[in-house]
C-alpha positions in Angstrom: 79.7 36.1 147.6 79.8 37.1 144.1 76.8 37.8 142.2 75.4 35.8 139.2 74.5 37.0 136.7 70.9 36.5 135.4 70.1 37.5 132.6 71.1 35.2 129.4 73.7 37.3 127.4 73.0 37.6 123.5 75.9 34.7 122.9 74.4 32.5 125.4 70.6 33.7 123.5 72.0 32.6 120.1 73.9 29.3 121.5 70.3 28.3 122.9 68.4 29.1 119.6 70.5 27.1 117.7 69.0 24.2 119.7 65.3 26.0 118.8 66.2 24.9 115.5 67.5 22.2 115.2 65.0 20.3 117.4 62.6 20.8 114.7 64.7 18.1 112.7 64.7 16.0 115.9 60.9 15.7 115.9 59.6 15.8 112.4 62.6 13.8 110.8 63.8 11.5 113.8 60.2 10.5 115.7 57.5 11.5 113.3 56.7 12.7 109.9 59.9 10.8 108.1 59.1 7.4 109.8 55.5 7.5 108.9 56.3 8.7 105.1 58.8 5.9 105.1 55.9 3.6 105.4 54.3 4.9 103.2 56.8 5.2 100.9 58.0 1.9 101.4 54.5 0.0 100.9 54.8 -2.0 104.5 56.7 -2.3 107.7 58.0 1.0 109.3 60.5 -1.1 111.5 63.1 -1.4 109.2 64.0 1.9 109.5 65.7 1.0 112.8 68.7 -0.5 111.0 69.1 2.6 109.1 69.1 4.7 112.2 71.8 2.3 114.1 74.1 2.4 110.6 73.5 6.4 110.5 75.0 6.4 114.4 78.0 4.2 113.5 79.2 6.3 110.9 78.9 9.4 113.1 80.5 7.7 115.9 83.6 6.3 113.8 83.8 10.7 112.9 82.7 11.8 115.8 86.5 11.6 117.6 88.7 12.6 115.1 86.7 15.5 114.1 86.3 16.5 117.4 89.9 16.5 118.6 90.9 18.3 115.0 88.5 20.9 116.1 89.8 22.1 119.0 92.8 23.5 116.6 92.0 27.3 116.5 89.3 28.5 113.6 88.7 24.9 112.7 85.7 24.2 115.4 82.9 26.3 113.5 83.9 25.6 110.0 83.3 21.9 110.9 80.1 23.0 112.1 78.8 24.7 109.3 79.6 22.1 107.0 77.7 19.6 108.8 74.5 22.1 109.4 74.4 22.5 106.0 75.0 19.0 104.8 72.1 18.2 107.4 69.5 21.2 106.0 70.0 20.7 102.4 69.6 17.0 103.0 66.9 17.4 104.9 65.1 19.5 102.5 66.1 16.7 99.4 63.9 14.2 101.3 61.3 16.2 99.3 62.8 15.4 96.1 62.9 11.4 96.2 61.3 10.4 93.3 58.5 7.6 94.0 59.6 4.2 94.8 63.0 5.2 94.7 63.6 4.0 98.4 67.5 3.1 98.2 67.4 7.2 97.8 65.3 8.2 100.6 67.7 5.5 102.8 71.3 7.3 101.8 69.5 11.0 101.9 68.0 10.1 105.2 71.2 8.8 106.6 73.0 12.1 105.7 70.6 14.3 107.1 71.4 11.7 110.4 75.2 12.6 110.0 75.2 16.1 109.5 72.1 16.5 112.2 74.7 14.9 114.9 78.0 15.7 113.2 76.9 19.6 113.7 75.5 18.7 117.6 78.8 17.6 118.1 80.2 21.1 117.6 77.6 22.6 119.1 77.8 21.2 122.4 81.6 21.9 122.4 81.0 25.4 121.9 78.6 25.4 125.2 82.6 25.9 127.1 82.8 29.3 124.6 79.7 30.6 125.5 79.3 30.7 129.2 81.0 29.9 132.5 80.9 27.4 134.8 78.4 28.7 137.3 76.0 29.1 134.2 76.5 26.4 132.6 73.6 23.9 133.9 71.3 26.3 133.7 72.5 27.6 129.7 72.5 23.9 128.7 68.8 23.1 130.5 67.3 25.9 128.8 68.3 24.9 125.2 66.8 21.7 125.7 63.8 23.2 127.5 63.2 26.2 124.9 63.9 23.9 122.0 61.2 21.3 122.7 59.0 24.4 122.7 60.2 25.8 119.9 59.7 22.9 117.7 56.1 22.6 118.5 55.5 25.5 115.4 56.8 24.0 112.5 56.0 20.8 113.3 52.5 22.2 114.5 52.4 24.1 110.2 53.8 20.5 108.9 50.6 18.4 110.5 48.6 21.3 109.3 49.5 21.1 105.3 48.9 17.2 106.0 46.0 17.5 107.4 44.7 19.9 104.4 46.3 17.4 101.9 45.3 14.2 103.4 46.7 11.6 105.5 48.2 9.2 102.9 48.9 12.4 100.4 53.0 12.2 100.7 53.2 15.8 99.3 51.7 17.1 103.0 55.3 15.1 104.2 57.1 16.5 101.8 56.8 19.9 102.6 57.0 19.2 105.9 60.6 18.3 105.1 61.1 21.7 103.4 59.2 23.5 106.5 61.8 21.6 108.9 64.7 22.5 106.7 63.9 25.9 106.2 62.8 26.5 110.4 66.2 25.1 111.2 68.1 27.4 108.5 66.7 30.2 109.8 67.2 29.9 114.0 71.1 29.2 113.1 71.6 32.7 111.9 72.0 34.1 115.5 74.7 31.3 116.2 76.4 31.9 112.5 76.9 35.5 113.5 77.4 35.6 117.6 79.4 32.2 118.4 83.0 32.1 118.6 85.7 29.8 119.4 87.5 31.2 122.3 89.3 28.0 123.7 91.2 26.3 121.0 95.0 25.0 120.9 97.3 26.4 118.6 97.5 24.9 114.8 100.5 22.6 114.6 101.6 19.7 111.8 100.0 16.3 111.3 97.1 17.6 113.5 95.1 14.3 112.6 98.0 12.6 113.6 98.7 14.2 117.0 94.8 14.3 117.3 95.0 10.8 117.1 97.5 10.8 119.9 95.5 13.3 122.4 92.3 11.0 122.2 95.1 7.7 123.3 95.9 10.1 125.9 92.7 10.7 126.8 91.7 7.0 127.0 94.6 6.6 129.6 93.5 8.6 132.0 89.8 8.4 131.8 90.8 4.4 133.2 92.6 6.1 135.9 89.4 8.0 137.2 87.5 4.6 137.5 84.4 7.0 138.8 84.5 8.4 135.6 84.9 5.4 133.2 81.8 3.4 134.8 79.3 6.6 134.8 80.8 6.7 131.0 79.6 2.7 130.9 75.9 3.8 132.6 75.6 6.6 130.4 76.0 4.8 126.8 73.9 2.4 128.3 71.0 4.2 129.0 71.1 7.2 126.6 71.3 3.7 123.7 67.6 3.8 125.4 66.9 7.2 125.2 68.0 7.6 122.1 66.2 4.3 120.6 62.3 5.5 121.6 63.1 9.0 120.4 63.6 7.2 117.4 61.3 4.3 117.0 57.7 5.7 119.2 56.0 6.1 115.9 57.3 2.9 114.1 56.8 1.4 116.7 53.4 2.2 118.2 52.1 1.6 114.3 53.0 -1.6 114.2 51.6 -2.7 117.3 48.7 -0.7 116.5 48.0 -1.6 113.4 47.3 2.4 113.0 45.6 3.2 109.6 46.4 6.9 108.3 43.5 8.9 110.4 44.8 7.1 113.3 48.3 8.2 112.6 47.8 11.8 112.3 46.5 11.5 115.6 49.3 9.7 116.8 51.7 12.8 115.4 49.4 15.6 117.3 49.9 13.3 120.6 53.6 13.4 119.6 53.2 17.8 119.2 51.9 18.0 123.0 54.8 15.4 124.3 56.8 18.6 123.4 54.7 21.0 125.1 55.1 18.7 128.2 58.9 18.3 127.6 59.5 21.8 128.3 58.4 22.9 131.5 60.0 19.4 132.6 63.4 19.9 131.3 63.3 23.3 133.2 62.1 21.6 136.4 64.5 18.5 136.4 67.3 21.6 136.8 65.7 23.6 139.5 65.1 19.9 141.4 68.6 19.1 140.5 69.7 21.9 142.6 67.6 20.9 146.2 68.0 16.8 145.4 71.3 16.2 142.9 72.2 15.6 139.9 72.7 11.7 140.0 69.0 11.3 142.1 67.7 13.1 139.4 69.1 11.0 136.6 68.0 8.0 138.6 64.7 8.9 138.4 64.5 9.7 134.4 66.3 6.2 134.0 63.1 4.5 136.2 60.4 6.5 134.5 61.8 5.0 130.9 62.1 1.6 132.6 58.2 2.3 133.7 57.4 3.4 130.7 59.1 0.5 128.2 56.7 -2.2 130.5 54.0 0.1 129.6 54.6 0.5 125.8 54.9 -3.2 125.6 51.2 -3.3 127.4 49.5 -0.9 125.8 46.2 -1.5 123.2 44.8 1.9 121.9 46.0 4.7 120.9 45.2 6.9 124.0 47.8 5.0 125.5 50.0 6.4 123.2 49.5 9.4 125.5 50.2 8.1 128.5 53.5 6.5 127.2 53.8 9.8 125.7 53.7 12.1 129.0 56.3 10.1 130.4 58.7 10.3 128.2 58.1 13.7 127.8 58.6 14.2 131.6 62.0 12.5 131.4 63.7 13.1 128.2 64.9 16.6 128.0 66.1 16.2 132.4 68.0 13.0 131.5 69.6 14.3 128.8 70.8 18.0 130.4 71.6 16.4 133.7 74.2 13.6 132.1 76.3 16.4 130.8 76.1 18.6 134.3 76.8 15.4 136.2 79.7 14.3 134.1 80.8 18.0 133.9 81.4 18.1 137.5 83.1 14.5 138.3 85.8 15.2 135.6 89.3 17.4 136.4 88.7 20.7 135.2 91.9 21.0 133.8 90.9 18.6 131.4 87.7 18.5 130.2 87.8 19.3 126.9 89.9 15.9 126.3 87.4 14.3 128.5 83.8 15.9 126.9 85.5 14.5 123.6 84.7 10.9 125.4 81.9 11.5 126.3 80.8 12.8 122.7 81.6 9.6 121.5 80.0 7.8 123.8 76.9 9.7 123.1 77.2 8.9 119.6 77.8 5.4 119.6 74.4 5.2 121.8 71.5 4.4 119.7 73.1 1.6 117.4 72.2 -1.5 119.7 68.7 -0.6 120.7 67.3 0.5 117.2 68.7 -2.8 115.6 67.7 -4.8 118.7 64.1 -3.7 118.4 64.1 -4.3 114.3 65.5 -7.5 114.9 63.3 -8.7 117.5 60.5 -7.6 115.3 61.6 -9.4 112.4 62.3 -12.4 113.6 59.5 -12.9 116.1 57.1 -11.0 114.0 55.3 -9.6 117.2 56.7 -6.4 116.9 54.9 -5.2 120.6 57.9 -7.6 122.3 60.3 -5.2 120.5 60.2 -2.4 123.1 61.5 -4.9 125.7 64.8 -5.4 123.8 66.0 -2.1 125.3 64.7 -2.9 129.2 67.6 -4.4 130.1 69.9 -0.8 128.6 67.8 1.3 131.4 68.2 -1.8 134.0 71.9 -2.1 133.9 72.6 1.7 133.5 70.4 2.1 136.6 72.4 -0.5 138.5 75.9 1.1 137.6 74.9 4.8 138.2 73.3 3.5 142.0 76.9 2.3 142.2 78.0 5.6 142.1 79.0 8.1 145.6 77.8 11.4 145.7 78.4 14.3 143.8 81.0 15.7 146.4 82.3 12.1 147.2 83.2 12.1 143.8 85.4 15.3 143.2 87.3 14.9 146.2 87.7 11.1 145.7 89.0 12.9 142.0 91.3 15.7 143.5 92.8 12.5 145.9 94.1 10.4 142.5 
């Protein structure tokens, strides 16, 4: 039997750092420091940021599969990714330089730093193909997740620090935690600027817009032929919508129902700095479990500690149980995420899975448009914003259903090799 490798080689070292900093955005700009400024900011509700999260995914899921088929063309894949890193850092950093009051700004800045923050992921993961091989591959894509929860915990850590120093409702403690974020994620992208390459690519031909229209039509066709495929496809957008929307909306949300004053919220952020302490050693285990139980048990189990978890948000009363709600997501979020792309990885025909990974992208992407504009709107219109969290239930409850529906890992290759 041939002998694994174990050791991460530098390109596989600079794919995963990459993820080291760009998870700093995810925590600082996604779950806490921009939705709390935006209340602030804003003079009132934090919820209505949801509708600006779910218009920032539908414009990156309308992009998301035409520039992903164009970039498959030889030499186009990492220009398209360093155009959207940047548009997201500079961005990110301009949050900073909103003048007061000036909210229709900090929206349209905030929704560009959304775009180029997934328009670059986008990329990234596509280059995961170029930078490892198969046999690697879960364990390459685990540890960025893993190592970037941790990794994050330092700027974000120096960010609650200056706003601690300034004081809680001070925005210029936010502000430079915008500039800490931006400059964190600059800087851990070097290593993938200089070490990542495109190795698998088709050749440049003309109208490639046109004929990348064509492939993803292609593509379409025969995911409906692998109907093993298609419905995992259908649980996945489902529950990831769910993922996705409490990554987004836990501090809106829990300061609403909460009625959290600023002391209160600063607490609520260093909760939100050991959530990604607890993330990592999880995301690590979920793979090594992965290996004795499966991928799809696995993935079940995430899905029912979310579904646990939105009952318990929609129970909770003090801000401790902020914690609580805090560990489990924490336990769950970086294995459900990892473990979706293995799984799919290995139900789809080799041959093809660049084609098919562009589905799944933008599956991915068009998650996390229903359930941020499902909780806002709840919220709004009942004006009990605690009832909001159980807007996305039924997202983990049907995606649970469909992937129980689903055979085996080896049931499903060779039910695969047999179409």
């Amino acid at each position: 039997m041939e002998k694994i490798k174990t050791k991460l080689t530098k390109t596989e070292r600079s794919w995963i750092l990459y993820d080291c900093g760009n998870s700093a955005y995810s925590i600082a700009i996604t779950t806490a420091l921009l939705p709390v400024y935006f209340g602030i900011f804003n003079g009132g509700s934090t919820m209505d940021i949801g509708y600006y999260n779910s218009l920032a995914s539908i414009l990156v899921a309308i992009l998301a599969p035409i520039l992903g088929t164009i970039a498959d063309y030889k030499n186009y894949k990492k220009r398209f990714f360093i155009f959207f890193f940047l548009l997201g850092v500079v961005f990110t950093a301009s949050l900073a330089a909103v003048p007061d009051g000036m909210v229709g700004m900090l929206v349209i800045f905030y929704i560009i730093t959304c775009i180029g923050f997934a328009g670059a992921n986008i990329f990234y993961d596509s280059f995961l193909v170029d930078v490892t091989g198969n046999k690697r591959m879960d364990r390459v894509s685990t540890s960025g997740f893993a190592y970037g929860y941790i990794a994050s915990v330092i700027p974000f850590a120096i960010s609650l620090g200056v706003i601690f120093i300034l004081g809680f409702d001070n925005m210029l403690g936010y502000q430079l935690g915008f500039v800490i974020t931006a400059v964190w994620w600059g800087m851990f992208t070097i290593p993938f600027l200089r070490r990542v390459k495109q190795i698998h690519y088709i050749e440049p031909e003309r109208k490639p817009v046109v004929n990348s229209f064509k492939r993803l039509g292609k593509t379409f066709k025969n995911i409906r032929q692998y109907k093993i495929v298609f419905a995992f496809l259908i649980a996945y957008f489902l529950y990831i919508d769910g993922v996705d929307t409490i990554i987004k909306m836990a501090v809106p949300y829990s300061t609403d129902v909460l009625g959290l004053d600023a002391s209160n919220v600063f607490l609520l952020l260093g909760i939100l700095l050991v959530i990604q302490i607890i993330a990592f050693p999880f995301a690590l285990l979920y793979g090594r479990l992965a290996k004795r139980y499966g991928t799809k048990r696995m993935i079940i189990v995430a899905i029912c500690t979310y579904i646990v978890a939105c009952i318990f948000a929609s129970l909770m009363f003090d801000i401790w149980n902020v914690f609580v709600l805090g560990a489990m997501i924490g336990s769950a979020q970086g294995g459900i995420q990892a473990l979706s792309r293995s799984y799919y990885a290995k139900i789809i025909p080799k041959k093809n899975s660049n084609e098919f990974f562009g589905f799944y992208n933008v599956f991915g992407k068009f998650a996390a448009i229903i359930g941020p504009a499902l909780m806002a709107l709840i919220g709004t219109v009942t004006g009990m914003p605690r009832l909001s969290i159980l807007a996305i239930l039924p997202l983990f409850v049907v995606g649970l259903i469909l992937m129980l529906r689903l055979p085996e890992q080896r049931a499903e290759i060779e039910e695969i090799k047999e179409v």
